[in-house]
VEXBA-736546 format. One line per 3 residues: number of its first residue (from 1); their letters; for each residue x, z, y of N, C-alpha, C, CB. Coordinates in pm, whole numbers, padded with zeros to 5 digits. Glycine has a CB too. Layout:
<rs>
NUM = A = X:Z:Y:X:Z:Y:X:Z:Y:X:Z:Y; ...
</rs>
This chain:
<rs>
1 = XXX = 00085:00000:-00117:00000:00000:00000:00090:00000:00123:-00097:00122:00000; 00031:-00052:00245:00142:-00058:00368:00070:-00013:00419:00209:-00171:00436; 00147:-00012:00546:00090:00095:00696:00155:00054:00772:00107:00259:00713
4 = XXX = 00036:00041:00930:00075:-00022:01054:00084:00120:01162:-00049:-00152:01102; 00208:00100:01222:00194:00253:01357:00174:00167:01444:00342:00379:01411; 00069:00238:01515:00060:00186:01670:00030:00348:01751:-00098:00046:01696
7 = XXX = 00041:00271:01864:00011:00354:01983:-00105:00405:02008:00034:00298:02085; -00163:00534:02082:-00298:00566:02101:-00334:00508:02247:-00321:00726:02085; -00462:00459:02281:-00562:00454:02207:-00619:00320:02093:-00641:00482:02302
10 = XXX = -00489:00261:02066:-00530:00122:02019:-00508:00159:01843:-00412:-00025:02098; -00446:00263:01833:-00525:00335:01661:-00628:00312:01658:-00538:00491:01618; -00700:00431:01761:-00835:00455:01710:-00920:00339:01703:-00902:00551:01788
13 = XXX = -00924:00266:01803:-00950:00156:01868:-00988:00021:01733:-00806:00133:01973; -00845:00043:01679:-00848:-00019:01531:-00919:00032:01444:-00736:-00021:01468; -00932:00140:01409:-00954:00243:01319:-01100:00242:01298:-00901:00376:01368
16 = XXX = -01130:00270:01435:-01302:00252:01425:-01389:00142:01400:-01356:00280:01535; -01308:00049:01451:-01374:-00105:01374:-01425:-00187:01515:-01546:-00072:01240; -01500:-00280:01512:-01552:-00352:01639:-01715:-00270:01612:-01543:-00565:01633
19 = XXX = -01751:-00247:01466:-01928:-00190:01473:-01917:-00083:01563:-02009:-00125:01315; -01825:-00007:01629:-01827:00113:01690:-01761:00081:01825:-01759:00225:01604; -01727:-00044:01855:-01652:-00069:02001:-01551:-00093:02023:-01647:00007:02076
22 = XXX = -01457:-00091:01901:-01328:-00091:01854:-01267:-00246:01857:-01330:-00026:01709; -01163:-00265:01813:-01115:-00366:01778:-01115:-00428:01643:-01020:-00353:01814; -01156:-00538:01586:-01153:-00576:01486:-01068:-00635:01423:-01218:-00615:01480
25 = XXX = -00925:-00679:01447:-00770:-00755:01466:-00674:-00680:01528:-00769:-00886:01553; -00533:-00692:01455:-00427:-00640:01554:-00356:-00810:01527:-00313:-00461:01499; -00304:-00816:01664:-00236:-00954:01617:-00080:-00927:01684:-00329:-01117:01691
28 = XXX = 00013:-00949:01614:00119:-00948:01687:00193:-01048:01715:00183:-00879:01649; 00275:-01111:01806:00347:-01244:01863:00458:-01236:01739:00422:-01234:02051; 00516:-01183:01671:00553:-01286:01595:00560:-01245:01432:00686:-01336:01652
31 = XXX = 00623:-01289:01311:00596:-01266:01174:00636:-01120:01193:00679:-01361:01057; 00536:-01058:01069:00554:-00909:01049:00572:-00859:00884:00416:-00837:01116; 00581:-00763:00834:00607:-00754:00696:00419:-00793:00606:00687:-00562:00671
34 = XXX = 00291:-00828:00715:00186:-00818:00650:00184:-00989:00699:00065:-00690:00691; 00222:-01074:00710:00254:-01207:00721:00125:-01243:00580:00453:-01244:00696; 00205:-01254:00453:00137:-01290:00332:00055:-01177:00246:00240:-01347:00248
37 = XXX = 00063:-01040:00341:00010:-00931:00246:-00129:-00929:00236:00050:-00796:00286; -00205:-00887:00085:-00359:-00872:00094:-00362:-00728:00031:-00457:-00998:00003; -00432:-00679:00062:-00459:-00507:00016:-00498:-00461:00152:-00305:-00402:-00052
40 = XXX = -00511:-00354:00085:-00571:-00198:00189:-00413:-00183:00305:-00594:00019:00036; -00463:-00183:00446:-00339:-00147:00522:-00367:-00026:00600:-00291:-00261:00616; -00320:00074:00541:-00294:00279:00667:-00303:00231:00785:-00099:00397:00679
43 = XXX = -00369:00292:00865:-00364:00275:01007:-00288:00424:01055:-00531:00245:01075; -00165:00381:01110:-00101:00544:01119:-00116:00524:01286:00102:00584:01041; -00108:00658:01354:-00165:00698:01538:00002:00747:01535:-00340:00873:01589
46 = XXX = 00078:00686:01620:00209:00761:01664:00194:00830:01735:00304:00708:01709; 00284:00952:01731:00350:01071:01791:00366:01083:01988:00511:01062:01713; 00384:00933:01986:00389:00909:02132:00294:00851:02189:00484:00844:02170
49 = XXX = 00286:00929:02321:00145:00888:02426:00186:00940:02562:-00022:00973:02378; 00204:00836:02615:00261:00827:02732:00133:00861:02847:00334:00678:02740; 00220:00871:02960:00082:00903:03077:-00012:00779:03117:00146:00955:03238
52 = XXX = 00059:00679:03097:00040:00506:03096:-00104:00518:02997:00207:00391:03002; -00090:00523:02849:-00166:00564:02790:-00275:00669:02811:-00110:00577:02725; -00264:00769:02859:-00362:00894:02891:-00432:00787:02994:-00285:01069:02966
55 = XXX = -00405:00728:03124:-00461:00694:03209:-00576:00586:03178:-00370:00667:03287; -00519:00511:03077:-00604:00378:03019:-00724:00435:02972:-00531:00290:02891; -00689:00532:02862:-00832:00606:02799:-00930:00623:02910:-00806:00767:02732
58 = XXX = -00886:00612:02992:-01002:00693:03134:-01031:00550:03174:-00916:00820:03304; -00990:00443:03148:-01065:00292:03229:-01141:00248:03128:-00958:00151:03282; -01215:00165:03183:-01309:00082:03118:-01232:-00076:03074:-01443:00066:03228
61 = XXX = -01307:-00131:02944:-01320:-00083:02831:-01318:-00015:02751:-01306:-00099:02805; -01194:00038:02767:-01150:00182:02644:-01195:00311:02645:-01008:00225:02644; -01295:00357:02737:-01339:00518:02754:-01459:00490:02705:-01342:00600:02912
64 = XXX = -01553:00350:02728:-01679:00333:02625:-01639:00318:02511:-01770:00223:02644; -01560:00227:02423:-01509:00228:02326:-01474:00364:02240:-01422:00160:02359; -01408:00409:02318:-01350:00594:02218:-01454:00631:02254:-01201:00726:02267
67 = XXX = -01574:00622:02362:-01711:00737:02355:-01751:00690:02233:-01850:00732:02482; -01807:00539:02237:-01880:00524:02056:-01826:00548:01984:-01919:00416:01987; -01713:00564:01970:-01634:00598:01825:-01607:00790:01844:-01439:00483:01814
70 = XXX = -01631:00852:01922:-01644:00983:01924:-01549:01094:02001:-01644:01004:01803; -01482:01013:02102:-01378:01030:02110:-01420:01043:02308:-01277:00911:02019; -01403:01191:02335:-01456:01177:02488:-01317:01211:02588:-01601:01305:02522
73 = XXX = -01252:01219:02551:-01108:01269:02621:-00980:01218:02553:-01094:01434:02616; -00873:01194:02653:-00759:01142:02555:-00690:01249:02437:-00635:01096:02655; -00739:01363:02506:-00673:01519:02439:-00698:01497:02312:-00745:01679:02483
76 = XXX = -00867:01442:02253:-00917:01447:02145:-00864:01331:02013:-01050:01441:02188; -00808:01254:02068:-00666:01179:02026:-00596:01234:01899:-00555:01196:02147; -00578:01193:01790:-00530:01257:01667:-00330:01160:01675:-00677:01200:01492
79 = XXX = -00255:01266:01688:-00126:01197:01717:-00072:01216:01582:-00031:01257:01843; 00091:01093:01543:00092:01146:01406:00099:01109:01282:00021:01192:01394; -00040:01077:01285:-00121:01048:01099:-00163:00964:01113:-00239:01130:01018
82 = XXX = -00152:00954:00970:-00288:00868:00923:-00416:00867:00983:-00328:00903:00800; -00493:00752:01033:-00626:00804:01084:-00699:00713:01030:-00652:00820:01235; -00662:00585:00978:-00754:00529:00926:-00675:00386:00772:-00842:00469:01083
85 = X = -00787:00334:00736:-00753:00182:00683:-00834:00037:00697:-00747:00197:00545
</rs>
């Protein structure tokens, strides 16, 4: 099984799906180790969250987005782990 780290709030963002406001794709500019991969992929939330980040959670798109998905403050942010697949 593999696992992608990203940054918060674009974990959760992933995590939650587009049915909840989320994103449904991560796409990155260029080949990655999931190029040819099919299976289940970890969605891991990194450790780092910058003020850049804290500030975004508070703009729109992304503060409706983490409200539907449950998420009302950047605090409430799971740093870290695993949060989803």
């Amino acid at each position: 099984m593999r696992c992608i780290s990203l940054l918060q709030p674009w974990a959760t963002l992933l995590a939650s799906g587009p049915q909840n406001g989320g994103k449904g794709k991560e796409t990155r500019p260029r080949g990655c180790a999931f190029k040819n991969y099919r299976g289940t992929v970890l969605i891991h939330a990194s450790k780092g969250f910058s003020k850049f980040q804290r500030q975004l959670c508070e703009t729109e798109p992304f503060k409706t987005a983490l409200a539907e998905a449950g998420f009302n403050s950047p605090d409430d942010l799971v740093l870290g782990a695993i949060i989803g697949r």
